[in-house]
C-alpha positions in Angstrom: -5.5 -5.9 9.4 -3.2 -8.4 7.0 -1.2 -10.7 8.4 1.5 -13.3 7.0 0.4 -16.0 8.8 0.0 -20.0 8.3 3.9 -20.7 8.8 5.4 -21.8 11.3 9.0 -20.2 12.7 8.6 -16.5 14.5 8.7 -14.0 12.0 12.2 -12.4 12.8 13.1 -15.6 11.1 10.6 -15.8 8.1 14.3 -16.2 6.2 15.6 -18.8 7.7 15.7 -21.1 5.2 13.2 -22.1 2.3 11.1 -24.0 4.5 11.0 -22.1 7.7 7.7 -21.6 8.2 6.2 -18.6 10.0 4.8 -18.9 13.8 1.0 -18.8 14.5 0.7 -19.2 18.0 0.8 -22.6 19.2 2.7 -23.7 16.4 6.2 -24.9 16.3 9.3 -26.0 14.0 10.7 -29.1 14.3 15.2 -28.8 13.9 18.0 -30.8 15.0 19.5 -31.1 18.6 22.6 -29.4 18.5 24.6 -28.7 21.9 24.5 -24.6 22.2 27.0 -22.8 23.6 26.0 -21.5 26.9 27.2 -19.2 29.5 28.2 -20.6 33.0 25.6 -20.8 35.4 27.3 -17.9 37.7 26.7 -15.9 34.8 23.4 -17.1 34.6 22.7 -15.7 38.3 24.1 -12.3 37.3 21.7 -11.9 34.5 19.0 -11.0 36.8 18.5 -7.1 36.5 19.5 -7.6 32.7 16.0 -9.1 31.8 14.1 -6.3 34.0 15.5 -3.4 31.1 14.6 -6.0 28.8 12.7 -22.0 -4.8 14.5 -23.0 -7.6 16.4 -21.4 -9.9 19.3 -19.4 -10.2 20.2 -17.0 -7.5 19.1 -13.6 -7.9 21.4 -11.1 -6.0 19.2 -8.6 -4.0 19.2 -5.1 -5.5 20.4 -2.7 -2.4 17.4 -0.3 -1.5 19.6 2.4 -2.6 19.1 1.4 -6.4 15.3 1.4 -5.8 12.3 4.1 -5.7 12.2 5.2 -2.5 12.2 8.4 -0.4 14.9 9.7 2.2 14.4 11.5 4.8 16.8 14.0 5.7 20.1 12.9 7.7 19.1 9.4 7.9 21.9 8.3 5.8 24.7 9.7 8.6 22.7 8.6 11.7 22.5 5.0 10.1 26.2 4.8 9.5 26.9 6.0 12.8 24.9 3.1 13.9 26.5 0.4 12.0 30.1 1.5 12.7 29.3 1.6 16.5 27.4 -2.0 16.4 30.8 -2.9 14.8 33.0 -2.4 16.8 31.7 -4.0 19.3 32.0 -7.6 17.7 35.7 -7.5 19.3 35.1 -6.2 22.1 36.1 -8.7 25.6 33.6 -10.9 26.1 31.5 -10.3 22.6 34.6 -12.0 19.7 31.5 -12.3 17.0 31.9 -11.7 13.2 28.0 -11.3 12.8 24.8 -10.0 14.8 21.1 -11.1 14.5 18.7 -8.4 15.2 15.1 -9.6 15.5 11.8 -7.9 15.5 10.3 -9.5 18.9 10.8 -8.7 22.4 11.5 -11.5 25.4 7.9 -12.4 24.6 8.1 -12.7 21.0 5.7 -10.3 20.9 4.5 -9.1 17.5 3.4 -5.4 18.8 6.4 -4.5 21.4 6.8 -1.1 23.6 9.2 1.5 22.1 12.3 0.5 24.3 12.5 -3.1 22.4 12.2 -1.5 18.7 15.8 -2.5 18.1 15.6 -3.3 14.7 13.7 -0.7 13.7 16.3 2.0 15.4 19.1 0.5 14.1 17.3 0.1 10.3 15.3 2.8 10.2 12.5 0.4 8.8 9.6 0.9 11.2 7.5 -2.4 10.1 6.2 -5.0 11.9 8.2 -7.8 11.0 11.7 -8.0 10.0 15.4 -9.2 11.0 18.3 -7.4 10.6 21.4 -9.1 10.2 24.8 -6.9 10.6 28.8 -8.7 9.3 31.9 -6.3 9.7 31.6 -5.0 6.1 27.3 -5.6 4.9 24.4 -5.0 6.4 20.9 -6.6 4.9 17.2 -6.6 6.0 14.9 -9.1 5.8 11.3 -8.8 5.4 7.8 -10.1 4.0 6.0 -8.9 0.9 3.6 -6.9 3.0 7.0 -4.7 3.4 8.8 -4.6 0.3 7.4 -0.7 -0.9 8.1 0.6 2.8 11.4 -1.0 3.6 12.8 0.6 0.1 11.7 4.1 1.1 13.1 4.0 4.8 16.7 2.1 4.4 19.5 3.8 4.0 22.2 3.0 1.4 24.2 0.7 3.4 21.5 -2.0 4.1 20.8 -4.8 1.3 17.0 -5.1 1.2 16.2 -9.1 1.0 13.0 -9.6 -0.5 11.7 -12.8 1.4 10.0 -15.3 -0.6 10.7 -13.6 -3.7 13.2 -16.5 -6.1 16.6 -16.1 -5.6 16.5 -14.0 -2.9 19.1 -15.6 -0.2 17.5 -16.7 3.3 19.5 -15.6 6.1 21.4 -18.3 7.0 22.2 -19.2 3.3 23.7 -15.4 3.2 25.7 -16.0 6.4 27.0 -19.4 5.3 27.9 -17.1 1.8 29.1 -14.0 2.6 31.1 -15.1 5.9 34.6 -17.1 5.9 34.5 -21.3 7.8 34.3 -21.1 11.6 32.7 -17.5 12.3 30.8 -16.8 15.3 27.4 -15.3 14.8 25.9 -13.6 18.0 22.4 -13.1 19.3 20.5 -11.8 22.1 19.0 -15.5 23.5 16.0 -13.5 25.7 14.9 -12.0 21.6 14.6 -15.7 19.9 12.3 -18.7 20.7 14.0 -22.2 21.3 12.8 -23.5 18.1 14.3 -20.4 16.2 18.0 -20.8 17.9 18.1 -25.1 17.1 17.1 -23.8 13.7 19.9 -21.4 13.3 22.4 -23.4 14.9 21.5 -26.6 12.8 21.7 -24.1 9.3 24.6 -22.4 10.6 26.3 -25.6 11.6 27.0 -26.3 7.2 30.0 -24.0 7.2 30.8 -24.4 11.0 29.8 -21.1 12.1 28.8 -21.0 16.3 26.0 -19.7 17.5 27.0 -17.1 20.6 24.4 -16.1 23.2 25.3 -12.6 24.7 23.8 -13.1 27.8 24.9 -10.0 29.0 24.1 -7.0 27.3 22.2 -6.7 24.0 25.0 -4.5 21.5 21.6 -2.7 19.9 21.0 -1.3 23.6 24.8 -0.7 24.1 24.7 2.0 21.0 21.4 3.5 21.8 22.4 4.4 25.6 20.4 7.1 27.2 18.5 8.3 24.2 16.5 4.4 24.4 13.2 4.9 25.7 11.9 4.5 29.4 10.1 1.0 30.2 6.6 1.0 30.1 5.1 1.8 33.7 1.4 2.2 33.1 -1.3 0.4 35.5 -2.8 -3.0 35.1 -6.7 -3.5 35.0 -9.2 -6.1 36.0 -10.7 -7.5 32.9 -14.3 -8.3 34.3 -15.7 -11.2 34.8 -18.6 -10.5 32.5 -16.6 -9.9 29.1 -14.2 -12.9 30.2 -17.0 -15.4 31.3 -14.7 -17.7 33.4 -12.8 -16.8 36.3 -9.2 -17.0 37.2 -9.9 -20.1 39.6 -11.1 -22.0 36.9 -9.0 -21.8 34.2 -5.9 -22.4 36.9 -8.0 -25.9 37.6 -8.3 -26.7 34.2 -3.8 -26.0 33.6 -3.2 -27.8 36.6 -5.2 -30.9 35.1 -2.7 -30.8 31.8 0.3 -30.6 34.1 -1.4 -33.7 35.7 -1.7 -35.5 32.8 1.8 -34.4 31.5 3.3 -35.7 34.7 4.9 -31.8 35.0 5.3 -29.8 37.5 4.9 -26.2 36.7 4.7 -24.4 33.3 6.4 -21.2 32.2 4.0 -19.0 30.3 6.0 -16.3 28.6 3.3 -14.8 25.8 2.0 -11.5 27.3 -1.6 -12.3 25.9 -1.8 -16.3 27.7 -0.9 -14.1 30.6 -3.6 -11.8 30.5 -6.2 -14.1 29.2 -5.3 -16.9 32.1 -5.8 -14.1 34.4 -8.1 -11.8 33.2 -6.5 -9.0 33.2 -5.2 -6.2 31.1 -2.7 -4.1 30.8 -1.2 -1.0 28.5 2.9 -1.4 28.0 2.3 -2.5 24.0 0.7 -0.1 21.4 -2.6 -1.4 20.6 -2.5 -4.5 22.4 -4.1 -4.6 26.0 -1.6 -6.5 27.7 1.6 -6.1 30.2 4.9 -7.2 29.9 5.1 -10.6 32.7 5.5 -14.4 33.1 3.8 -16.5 34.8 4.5 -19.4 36.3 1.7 -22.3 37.3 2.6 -25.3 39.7 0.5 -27.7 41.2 0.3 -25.6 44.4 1.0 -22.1 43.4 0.7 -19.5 40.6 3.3 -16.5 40.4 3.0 -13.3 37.9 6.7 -12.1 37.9 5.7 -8.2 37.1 6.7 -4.6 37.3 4.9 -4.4 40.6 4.6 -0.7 40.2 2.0 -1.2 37.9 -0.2 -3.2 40.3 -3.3 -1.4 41.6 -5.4 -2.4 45.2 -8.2 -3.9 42.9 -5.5 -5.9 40.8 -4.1 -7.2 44.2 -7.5 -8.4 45.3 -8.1 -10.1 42.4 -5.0 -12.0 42.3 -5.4 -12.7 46.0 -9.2 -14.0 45.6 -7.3 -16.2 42.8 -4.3 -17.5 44.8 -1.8 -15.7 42.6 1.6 -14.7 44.1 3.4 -11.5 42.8 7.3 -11.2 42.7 9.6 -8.8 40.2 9.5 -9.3 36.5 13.4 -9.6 36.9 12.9 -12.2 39.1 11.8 -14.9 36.9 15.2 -16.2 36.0 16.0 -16.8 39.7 12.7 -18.8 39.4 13.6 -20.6 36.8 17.0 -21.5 38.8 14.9 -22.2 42.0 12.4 -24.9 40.0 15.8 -26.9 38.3 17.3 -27.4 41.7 14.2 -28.6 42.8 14.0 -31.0 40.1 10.8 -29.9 38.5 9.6 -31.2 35.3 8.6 -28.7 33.1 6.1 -27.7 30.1 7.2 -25.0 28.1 5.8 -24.6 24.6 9.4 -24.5 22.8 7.7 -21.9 19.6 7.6 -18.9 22.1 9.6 -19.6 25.1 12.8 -17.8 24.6 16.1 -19.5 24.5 17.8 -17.9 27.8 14.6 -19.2 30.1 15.6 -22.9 29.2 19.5 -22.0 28.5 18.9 -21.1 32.4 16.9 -24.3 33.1 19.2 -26.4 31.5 22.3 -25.1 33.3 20.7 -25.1 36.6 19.3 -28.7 36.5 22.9 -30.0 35.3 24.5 -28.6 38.9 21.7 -30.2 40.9 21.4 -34.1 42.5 18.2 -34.5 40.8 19.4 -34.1 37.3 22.2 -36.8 37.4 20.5 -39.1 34.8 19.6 -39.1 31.4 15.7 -38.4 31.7 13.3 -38.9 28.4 9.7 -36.8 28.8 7.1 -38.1 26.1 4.5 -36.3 25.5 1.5 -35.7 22.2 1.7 -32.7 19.9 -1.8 -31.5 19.6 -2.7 -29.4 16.1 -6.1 -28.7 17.0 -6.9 -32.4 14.8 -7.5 -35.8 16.1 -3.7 -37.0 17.1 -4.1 -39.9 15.0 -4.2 -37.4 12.1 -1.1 -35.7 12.9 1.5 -36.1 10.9 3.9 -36.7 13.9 1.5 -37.5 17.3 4.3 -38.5 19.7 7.0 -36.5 20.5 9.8 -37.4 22.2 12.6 -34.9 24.5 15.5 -35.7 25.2 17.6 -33.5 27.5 20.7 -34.6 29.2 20.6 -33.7 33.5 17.0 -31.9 33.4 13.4 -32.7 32.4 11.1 -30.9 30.0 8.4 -31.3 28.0 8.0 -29.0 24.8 4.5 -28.9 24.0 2.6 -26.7 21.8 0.6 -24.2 24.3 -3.1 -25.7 25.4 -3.7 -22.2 27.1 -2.9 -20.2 22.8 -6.2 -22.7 21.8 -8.1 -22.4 25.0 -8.2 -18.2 24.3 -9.0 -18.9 20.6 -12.1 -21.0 21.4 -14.0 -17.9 22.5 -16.9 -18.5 24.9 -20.3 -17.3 25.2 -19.6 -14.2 27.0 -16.7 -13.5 25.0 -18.5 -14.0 21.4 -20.9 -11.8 23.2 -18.7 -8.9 23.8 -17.2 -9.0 20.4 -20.6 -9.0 18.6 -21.1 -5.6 21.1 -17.9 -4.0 20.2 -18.1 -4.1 16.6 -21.9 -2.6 16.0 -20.2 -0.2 18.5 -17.5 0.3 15.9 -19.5 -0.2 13.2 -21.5 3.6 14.2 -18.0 5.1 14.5 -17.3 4.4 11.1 -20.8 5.2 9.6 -20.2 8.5 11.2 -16.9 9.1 9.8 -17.6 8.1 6.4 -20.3 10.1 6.2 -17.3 13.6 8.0 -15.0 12.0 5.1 -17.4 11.8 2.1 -18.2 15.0 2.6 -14.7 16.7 2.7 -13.4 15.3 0.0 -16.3 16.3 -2.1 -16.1 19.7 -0.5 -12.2 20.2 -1.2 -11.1 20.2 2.0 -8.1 18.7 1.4 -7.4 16.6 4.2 -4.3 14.7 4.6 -4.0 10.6 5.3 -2.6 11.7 8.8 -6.0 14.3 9.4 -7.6 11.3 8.3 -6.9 8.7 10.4 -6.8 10.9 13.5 -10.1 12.0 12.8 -11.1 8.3 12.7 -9.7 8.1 16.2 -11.6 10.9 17.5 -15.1 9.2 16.2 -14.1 5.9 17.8 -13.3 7.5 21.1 -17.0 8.9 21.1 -18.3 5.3 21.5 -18.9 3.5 25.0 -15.6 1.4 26.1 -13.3 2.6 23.8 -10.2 1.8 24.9 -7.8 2.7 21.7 -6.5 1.6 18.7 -6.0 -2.2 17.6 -3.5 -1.4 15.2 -1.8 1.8 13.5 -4.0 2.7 11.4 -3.4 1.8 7.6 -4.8 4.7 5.8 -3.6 4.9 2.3 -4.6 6.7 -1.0 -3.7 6.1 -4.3 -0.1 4.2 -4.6 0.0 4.4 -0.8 -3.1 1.8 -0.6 -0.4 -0.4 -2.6 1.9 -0.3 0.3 0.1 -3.4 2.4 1.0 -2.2 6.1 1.7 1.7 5.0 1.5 4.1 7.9 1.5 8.5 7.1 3.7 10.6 7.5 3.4 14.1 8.3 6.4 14.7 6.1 5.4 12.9 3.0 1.4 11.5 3.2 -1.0 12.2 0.8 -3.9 14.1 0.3 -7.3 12.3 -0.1 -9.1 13.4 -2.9 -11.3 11.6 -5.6 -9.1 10.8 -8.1 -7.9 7.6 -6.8 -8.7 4.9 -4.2 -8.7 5.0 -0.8 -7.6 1.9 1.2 -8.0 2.3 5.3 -7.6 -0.8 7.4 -8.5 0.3 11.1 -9.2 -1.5 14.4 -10.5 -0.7 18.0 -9.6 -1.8 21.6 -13.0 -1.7 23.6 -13.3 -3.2 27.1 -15.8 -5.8 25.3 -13.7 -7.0 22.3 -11.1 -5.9 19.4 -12.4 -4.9 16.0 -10.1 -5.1 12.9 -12.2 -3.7 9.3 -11.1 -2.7 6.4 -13.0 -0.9 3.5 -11.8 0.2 0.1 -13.5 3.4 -1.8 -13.1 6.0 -4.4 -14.9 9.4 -4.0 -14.7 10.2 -8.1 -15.2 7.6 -11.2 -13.3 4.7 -10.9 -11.6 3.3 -13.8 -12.8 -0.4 -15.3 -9.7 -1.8 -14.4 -10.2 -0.3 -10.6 -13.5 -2.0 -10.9 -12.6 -5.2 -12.1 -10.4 -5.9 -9.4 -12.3 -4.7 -6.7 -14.9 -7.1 -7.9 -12.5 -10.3 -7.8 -11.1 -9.6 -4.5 -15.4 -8.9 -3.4 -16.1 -12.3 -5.5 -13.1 -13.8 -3.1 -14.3 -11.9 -0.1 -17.9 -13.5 -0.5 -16.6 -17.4 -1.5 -15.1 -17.4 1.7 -17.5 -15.8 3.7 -20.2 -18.6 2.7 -18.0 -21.2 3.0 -19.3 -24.7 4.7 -16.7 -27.3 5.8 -16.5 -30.2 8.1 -14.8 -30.1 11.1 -11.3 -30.7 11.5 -10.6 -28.8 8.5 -7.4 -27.1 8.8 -7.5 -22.9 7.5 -5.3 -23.1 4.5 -7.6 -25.6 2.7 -10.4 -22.4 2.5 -7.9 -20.0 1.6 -8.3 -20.7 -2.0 -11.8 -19.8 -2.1 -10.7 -16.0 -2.3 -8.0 -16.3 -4.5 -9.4 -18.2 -7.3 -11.4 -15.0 -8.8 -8.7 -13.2 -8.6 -6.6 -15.9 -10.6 -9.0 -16.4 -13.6 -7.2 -13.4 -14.6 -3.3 -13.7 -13.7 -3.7 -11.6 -10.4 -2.6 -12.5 -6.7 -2.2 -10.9 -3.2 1.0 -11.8 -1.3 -0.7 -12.2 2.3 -2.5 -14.8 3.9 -6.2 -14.3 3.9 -7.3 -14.7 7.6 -6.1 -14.5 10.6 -6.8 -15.3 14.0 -8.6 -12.5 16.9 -8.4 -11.7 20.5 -11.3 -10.7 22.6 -10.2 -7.8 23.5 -6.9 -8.7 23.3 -4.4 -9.0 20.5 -5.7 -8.0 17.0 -3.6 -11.1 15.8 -3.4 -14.1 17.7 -3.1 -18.5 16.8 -3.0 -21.1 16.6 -5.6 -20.6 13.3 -5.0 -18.9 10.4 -6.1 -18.8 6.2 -3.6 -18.7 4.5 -1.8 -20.4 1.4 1.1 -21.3 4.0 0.2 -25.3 4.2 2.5 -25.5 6.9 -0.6 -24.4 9.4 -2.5 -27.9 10.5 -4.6 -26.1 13.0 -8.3 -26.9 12.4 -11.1 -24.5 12.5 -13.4 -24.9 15.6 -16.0 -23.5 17.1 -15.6 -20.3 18.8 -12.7 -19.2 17.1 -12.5 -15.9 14.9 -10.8 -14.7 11.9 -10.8 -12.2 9.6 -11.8 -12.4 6.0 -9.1 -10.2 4.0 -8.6 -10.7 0.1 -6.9 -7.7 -1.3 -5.1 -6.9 -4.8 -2.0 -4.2 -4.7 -0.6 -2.9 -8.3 2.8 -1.2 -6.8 2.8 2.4 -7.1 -0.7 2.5 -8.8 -3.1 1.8 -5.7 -4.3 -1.3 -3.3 -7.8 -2.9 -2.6 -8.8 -5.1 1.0 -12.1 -6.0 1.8 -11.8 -7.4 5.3 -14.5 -8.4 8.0 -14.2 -10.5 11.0 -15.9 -14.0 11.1 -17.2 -16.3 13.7 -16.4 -19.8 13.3 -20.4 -21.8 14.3 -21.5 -24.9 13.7 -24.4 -25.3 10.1 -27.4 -26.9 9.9 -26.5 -29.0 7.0 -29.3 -31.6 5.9 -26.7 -34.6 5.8 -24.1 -35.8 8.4 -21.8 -37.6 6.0 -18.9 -39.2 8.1 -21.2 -38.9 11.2 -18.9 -35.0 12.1 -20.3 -31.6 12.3 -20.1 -29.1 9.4 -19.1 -25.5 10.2 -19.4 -22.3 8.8 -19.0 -18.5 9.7 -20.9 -15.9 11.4 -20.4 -11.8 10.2 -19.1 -9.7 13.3 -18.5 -6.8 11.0 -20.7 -4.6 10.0 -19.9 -1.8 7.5 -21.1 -1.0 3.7 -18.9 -2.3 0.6 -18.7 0.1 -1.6 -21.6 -0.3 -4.6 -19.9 2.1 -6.9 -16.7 -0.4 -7.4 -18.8 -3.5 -8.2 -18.9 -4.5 -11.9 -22.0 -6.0 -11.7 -21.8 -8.0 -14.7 -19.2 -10.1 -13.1 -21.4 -10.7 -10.0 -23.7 -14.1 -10.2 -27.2 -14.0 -9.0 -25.7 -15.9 -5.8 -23.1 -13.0 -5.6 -25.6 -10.3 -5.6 -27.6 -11.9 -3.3 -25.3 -12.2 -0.7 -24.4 -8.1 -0.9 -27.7 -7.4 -1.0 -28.8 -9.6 2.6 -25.6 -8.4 3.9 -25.8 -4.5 3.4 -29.6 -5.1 4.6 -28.2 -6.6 7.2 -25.8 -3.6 7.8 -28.8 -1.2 8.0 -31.0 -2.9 10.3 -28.0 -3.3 13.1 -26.7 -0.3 12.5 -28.9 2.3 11.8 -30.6 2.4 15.5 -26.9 3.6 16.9 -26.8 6.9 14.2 -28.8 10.0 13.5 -28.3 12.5 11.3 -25.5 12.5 8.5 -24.3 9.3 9.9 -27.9 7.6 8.7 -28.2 9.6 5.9 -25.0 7.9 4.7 -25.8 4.6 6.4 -29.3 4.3 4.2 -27.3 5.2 0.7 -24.8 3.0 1.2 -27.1 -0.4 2.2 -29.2 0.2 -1.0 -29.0 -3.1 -2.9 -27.7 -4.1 -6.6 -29.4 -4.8 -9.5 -30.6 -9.0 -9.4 -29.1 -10.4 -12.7 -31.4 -12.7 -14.7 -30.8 -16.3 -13.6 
């Protein structure tokens, strides 16, 4: 599945400003201290049930959706306006006085999947994506998202949001619009559990040009206030033991190795807010996020203790046992904050990682420690910045925090690179799932195939359930990674496009077929996508498909030494693609869980410099060059890859040289391939690989599954040297 990734700022703020940069986990943005305005600590205190329920150039006005193509669906346009008056006039109600209201994607956890109850945005908008931020004034409305977006946001808003087209020139980022559209001195408002420390010094620093505030509403979130008893129910589903023999180390262990990097940063205790560290540190999964196995908590680690703050509702007996047998201590999910309060009057020290904590944990923090007799003095934590590199290669290795009446240490999270650096029984597991996956689809290639050619007329939405149904037929199947991107014709053009019973299309072979599709198995997380046309397709069809195979390939064979940060390989599956004028507006790679989060950091491949993470050994990404004519169709070849260390035959600089290992397994379509464009290298490679495909695959399928198995992995003509 494509993913904008390689920046550096969460992606409810992708607009910030031209150079706000786009979080991969572990990664964080760098802004000025600015005092924030906080709420009194009593207020603090009272807060506790709340967090339980929860380019250059000249400037280019954005076009309103309204005046683009796009579909409505029927009533939206009332229900929306409804909405926007009611968010209004709130702004002056007691206690709120704001002229303008941030809306974010994310969830207390900055979450990039989050359970139904936290899609505010996308209930106030109407624009279901994964990424976006709403931003609401008296009198506009406007929505922010990323490229992958653009064709989806213009059919779902209604006529009174401004679609901003981020990254495009001229297009406004958001605080440029505020600091435009609003008068000197406004207040802005946000929801400080929905925005990570770095975002809010970011805003506040932008914001701070026309001297506009930054207001926390601590306590109530105005989306909530207007969706009332209609907002869904919290997730309540059980957690699971994640066994040992998928995670390979045990709970005991990895709370050692933490306890050692509090050691060393002369901490206390750390706050781990991101819902996968939590379930990785603890092996454990859970089931309140679509397609991601994990359970909305925080963790807290000490020298002495480890709490999960949780739903305790959703713990079983064999969950207790195993945090027992660990030394884990359970208290409420809601009551983390008094937590938080309890470690500043104690005068801890403590290591957050300031990219995904959000702002009300150390709003809390900060406010405690300032009441308390250990926070009297002006204290100055040091501590190093590690980017995956040698620190003496970092641009900045030594960071320094200074926080008046309370001690912390923003660090980038050690535990986000510990989970990306997949051991042996992990690797293992992933390998597992995806043959596993890889018979799932064989089979359903082979159901498909055969209905289109039979005029069946099945619809994007039969499609991708029937998918589902072939997946759940394999051993561990848990569910799906991702919704399901299944799109024919000028729907494949839409890069994150989702049916609709109302409005999808049927699959016939007239056109291509784009389906991106992943599995959760209790072994590891696939993520594949494959691009096909059941009829003739047309030389310009082929073409393409052949650049972005040509990319697909470069990068896939790719050697490198160590240390080498993603975005210097992301070029390798461009540059076919730009011998002709053409482009893809996603990164190329990102990172993946074991069997965990489809997308997870600190690495990435992307054309987003910002990204200084290395590659390393044991991590995974996926390999995902597309080309999307709007309205016309879209093409994505993506496996998953393995970063491993190469046999090279010299050791120039005395450092390892790394390369990739396939995970996926599934034919490329032969009938797209130009071969005349292929080299004799090219070829070679889809020949060993769809060779490869058959002799892994073929001993988990009989019958029309093999059949179509064997006629897919038959190689390509070999060009004359």
């Amino acid at each position: 599945m494509e993913v904008v990734v390689g920046a550096t700022c969460p992606p409810a703020l992708l607009a910030l400003r031209p150079h706000s940069r786009l979080l991969v986990r572990g990664f964080r943005c760098f802004a000025p201290s600015l005092s924030l305005l906080f709420a009194s600590s009593a207020k603090h205190r009272d807060l506790r049930q709340r967090v339980a329920s929860r380019s250059s150039g000249e400037r280019i006005t954005a076009q309103p959706s309204s005046e683009l193509r796009r579909k409505h669906t029927g009533g939206i346009r009332v229900a929306e306006d409804e909405k926007l008056r009611s968010l209004r006039e709130l702004f002056s109600r007691g206690g709120i006085g704001i002229d303008a209201y941030i809306i974010p994607s994310q969830d207390a956890h900055q979450s990039e999947f989050i359970a139904e109850c936290f899609m505010r945005r996308a209930y106030l908008t109407g624009f279901d994506g994964s990424a976006g931020t709403a931003v609401v004034t008296k009198d506009k409305a406007a929505l922010w998202t990323d490229g992958r977006y653009f064709l989806q946001a213009e059919r779902q808003l209604g006529r009174d949001w401004i679609l901003m087209r981020s990254g495009n020139i001229g297009v406004p980022t958001i605080t440029e619009w505020l600091n435009e559209v609003l008068p000197l001195g406004c207040k802005i408002g946000v929801d400080p559990f929905l925005f990570s420390y770095d975002a809010t010094e970011e805003l506040k620093a932008a914001i701070s040009e026309k001297n506009h505030e930054l207001i926390f509403l601590f306590d109530c979130n105005l989306v909530d206030e207007i969706w009332g008893e209609s907002r869904p129910k919290s997730p309540f589903k059980p957690i699971r033991v994640h066994d040992i023999k998928y995670a390979g180390v045990d709970v005991s262990s990895k709370l050692v190795t933490l306890r050692s990097e509090l050691a060393e940063a002369s901490c206390t205790a750390i706050v781990i807010s991101m819902l996968d560290e939590v379930a990785w540190m603890l092996n454990l999964r859970g089931n309140d996020v679509p397609h991601s196995p994990v359970f909305y908590s925080y963790l807290v680690v000490s020298s002495t203790a480890a709490t999960l703050f949780v739903d305790t509702s959703k713990v079983t007996e064999e969950v207790m046992v195993h945090l027992r047998k660990a030394g884990v201590l359970l208290r409420p999910y809601e009551a983390i904050l008094s937590e938080i309060e309890s470690l500043a009057d104690h005068g801890a020290k403590l290591l957050l990682d300031s990219s995904s904590v959000n702002t009300a944990i150390v709003s809390i923090f900060n406010s405690a420690s300032n009441r308390n007799p250990y926070g009297s003095s002006l204290n100055k934590v040091k501590g190093n910045i590690h980017h995956g590199i040698p620190l003496e290669n970092t641009p900045q290795n030594d960071q320094s925090v200074h926080l008046k009446g309370h001690n912390i240490l923003f660090r980038i999270s050690s535990i986000s690179l510990a989970k990306a650096l997949k051991n042996a029984a992990e690797i293992e597991g992933m390998r597992n799932a995806h043959l596993r996956d890889a018979a799932a689809l064989a089979a359903f290639w082979a159901w498909l195939e055969d209905g289109v050619h039979n005029h069946s007329y099945l619809s994007e939405m039969e499609v991708a359930q029937k998918l589902l149904e072939f997946r759940r037929e394999q051993h561990g199947f848990i569910g799906t990674s991702f919704e399901t991107i299944c799109g024919y014709g000028p729907n494949g053009a839409i890069i994150h496009y989702r049916p609709d019973p109302e409005s999808c299309s049927i699959v016939d072979d007239k056109n291509l077929f784009l389906l991106d599709s992943g599995g959760q198995y209790v072994d590891g997380t696939t993520d594949i996508t494959r691009t096909v046309h059941f009829g003739d397709p047309t030389s310009r069809q082929k073409e393409c498909f052949t650049r972005v195979l040509q990319g697909h390939i470069a990068l896939d064979q790719a050697i490198f030494p160590e240390r080498t940060p993603g975005f210097v390989l992301d070029v390798l599956a461009r540059s076919s693609l730009w011998k002709i004028g053409l482009d893809y507006r996603h990164g190329t790679g990102h990172g993946v869980g074991a069997a965990l989060n489809v997308h997870e950091g600190p690495q990435s491949i992307s054309f987003r410099y910002g990204n200084m993470i290395a590659l390393q050994k044991g991590m995974i990404v996926s390999n995902e060059p597309g080309y999307y004519e709007d309205h016309s169709f879209g093409i994505r070849i993506e496996n998953l890859l393995h970063v491993r260390e190469k046999n090279v035959p010299n050791n120039f600089g005395g450092i390892s040289y790394l390369g990739f290992e396939r995970l996926t397994f599934v034919p490329i379509q032969s009938k797209l391939v130009d071969c005349s464009l292929l080299s004799f290298g090219e070829t070679k490679w889809y020949n060993d690989y769809h060779s490869e495909v058959w002799e892994k695959v073929s001993p988990l399928v009989e019958g029309s599954a093999q059949e179509w198995l064997w006629k897919n992995t038959r190689p390509l003509p070999i060009p004359h040297q």
